[in-house]
Phi, psi and omega in degrees: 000139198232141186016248196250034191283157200271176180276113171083033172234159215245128166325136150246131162226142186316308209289332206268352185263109179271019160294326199311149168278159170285145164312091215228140183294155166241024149196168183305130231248165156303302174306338185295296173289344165257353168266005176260337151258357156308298197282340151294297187292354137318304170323290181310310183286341157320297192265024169249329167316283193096036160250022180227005193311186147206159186301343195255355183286138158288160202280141176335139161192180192302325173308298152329287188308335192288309199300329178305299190298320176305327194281355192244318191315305188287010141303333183294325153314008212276339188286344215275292168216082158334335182277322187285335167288331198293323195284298137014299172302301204294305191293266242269324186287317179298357168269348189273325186287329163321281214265021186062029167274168179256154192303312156053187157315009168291332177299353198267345169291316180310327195280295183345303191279349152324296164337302181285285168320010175247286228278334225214303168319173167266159203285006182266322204269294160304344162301300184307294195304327173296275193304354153288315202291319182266004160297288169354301199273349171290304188292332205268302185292338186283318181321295204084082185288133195266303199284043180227117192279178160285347180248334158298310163342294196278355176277305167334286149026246176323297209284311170305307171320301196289330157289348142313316185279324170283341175287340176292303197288342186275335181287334178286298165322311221274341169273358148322297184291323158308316143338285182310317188313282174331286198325301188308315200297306193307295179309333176274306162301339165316274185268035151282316198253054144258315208274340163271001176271297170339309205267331180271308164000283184291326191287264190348287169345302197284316353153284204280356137344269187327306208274353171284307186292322189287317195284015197239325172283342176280313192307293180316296203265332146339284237252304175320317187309291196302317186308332163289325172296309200301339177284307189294339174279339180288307166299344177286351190263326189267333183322306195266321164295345185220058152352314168318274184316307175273015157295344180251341172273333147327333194248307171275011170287322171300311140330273212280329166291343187273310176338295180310304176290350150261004124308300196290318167297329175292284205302330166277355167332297141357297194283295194276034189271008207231330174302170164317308182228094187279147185283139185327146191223088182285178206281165177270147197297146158227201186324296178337308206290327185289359155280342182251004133308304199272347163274293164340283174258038114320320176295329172269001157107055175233125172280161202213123163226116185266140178228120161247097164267102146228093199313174182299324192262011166288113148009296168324312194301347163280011172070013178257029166214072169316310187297313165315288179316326159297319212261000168266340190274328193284307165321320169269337174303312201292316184304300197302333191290310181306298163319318175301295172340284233250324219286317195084028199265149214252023180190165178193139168250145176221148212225098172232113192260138169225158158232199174295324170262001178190161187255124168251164226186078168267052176290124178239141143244170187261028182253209204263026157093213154278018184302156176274358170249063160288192194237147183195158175270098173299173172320314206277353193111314192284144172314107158233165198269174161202158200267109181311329185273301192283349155322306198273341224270330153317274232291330203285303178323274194296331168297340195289315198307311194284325167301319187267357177290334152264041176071345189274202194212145184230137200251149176198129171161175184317121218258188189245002148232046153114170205033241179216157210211074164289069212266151167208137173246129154275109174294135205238336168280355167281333205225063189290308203266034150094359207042207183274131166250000000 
């Protein structure tokens, strides 16, 4: 197989198809034309000489010299339509022989265009060219050349065979190299659409990065902010009556910046894995992590009841689907980040179940839901409405992405007796090697 060609697909080239016509010039090449006059000016001088005569030839005369040439002449054509010369040759030497002329080095057209019809026709062409020739030699013989010996004969011979066998062998190269010629072209084009598959790779690659990091920075700094807004403000309301209180809300507004900021260094962390000396990379959060999630925004004053069941025989419990644990610790961050946000809610229940086949992801609160008046704290402290979905609908987003990237599925919306209702399932026998993390 040469670069990618499917199995039982074929090199194509002019040489390998013998029906195929060959790559053949369409005018007379210069070497063409000085070897065709050369072999005129042999000819001619032969047969005005007379030195190849015998006493029974007829005498040199303008007629000779024509015929000599038509019989030699028509080589300069020879690349050109190689079968018409051969015939050509063939036509003018059996016409010098017709009129008793002597014969002389006119045979050397014959052999040339022989030669040129193995090596340069098409194999269709060089077939044709054998039963010309011997049709030739057959009519060259019914004449009877009174100036032709036996060892001249066998010299003719010679000289036809042996441009059959070189024309044979330059044709066999050359469709060799033509071959090989393809073969390369197939390779060079091969690993242009290798280096461009290579190349749109890494742009994916890179692509589904940006958006794996972003969405790891929305997660991260979503949640922190609001936990922070939601503190400081509680704390700028307890600062003159309660100093205390707001001093503790103050320490975990501190808490949740450092908290962050050592998420936000795991995730670019990341980014520096190529360097020489690459940076500590801390584990990515999972299950384990969701009691000090679920404290964190406690702190900020939403009570939370966490049920975590994950039995021993559950898939989980082996730590082996990091990627799953991830993409479930973002889902309940995201959904409690959304109750601190959106909801007004004075409780949430979070419910994350595992078996042997699936992972499950309940968050509920008790606040007003998907209303478009939800309540929210403006700049200033004061209550203003918002529109709950489109406020939500990045975070609403990036959890379905993160769920359906193992296949499972995520559900959201108003529960049917009052507050907001976030469900999600993960299949765990699908993502035995753990996904992506």
């Amino acid at each position: 197989m040469i670069g990618d060609r499917q199995p039982g697909e074929t090199v194509s080239t002019a040489a390998a198809d013998p029906d195929e016509r060959p790559r053949l010039f369409s005018r007379p090449t210069a070497g063409d034309v000085v070897l065709a006059t050369a072999v005129v000016a042999v000819a001619v001088a032969f047969q005005v000489t007379g030195l190849d005569a015998i006493p029974a030839n007829r005498s040199p005369d303008a007629l000779g010299v024509l015929l000599t040439v038509a019989a030699v002449a028509p080589l300069a054509l020879r690349r050109v339509w190689p079968l018409a010369v051969l015939l050509a040759c063939l036509l003018g030497l059996l016409l010098l022989i017709t009129f008793r002329y002597s014969v002389g080095a006119t045979s050397l057209g014959v052999v040339v265009a022989f030669y040129t019809c193995t090596a340069w026709g098409s194999r269709r062409a060089a077939k044709a060219s054998v039963a010309v020739l011997a049709v030739g030699i057959v009519s060259a013989a019914a004449l009877g050349p009174i100036d032709l010996s036996l060892e001249g004969a066998l010299v003719q011979v010679a000289l036809l065979v042996g441009g059959w066998v070189i024309g044979w062998g330059v044709r066999e190269r050359r469709e060799l190299h033509a071959v090989r010629a393809t073969e390369a072209r197939y390779e060079v084009e091969a690993a242009r659409r290798q280096a461009e598959m290579e190349r749109e790779r890494a742009s994916r690659a890179t692509a589904e990065e940006r958006l794996r990091i972003t969405r790891e920075l929305h997660d991260v700094l979503g949640h922190a902010v609001s936990v922070m807004v939601v503190q400081s403000g509680a704390a700028e309301q307890m600062l003159d009556h309660d100093p205390a209180a707001a001093r503790v809300a103050l320490q975990q507004i501190a808490s949740t910046g450092r908290s962050s900021l050592a998420d936000i260094r795991r995730v670019l962390g990341r980014l520096r894995e190529d360097e020489e000396t690459p940076a500590r990379i801390e584990p990515s959060p999972g299950l384990d992590d969701l009691p000090a999630l679920v404290a964190r925004v406690e702190a900020a004053g939403l009570p939370i009841r966490l049920h975590l069941a994950i039995g021993a025989s559950s898939a989980l419990s082996t730590g082996s689907h990091p990627g799953v644990e991830l993409a479930a610790y973002r889902v309940v961050q995201e959904a409690l980040t959304n109750c601190l946000k959106h909801a007004s809610a004075s409780s949430v229940e979070v419910t994350v179940a595992a078996d042997t086949d699936w992972l499950s992801i309940r968050v509920r609160d008790d606040g007003v839901g998907a209303s478009l008046q939800t309540r929210r704290l403006g700049p200033d402290g004061s209550v203003v409405p918002a529109d709950w979905a489109a406020a939500s609908g990045l975070g609403l987003s990036g959890m379905r992405e993160r769920v359906s990237v193992y296949g499972g599925d995520l559900q959201a919306g108003p529960s049917n007796d009052g507050g907001y209702l976030v469900t999600a399932r993960i299949p765990l026998a699908a993502n035995e090697t753990g996904g992506m993390t």
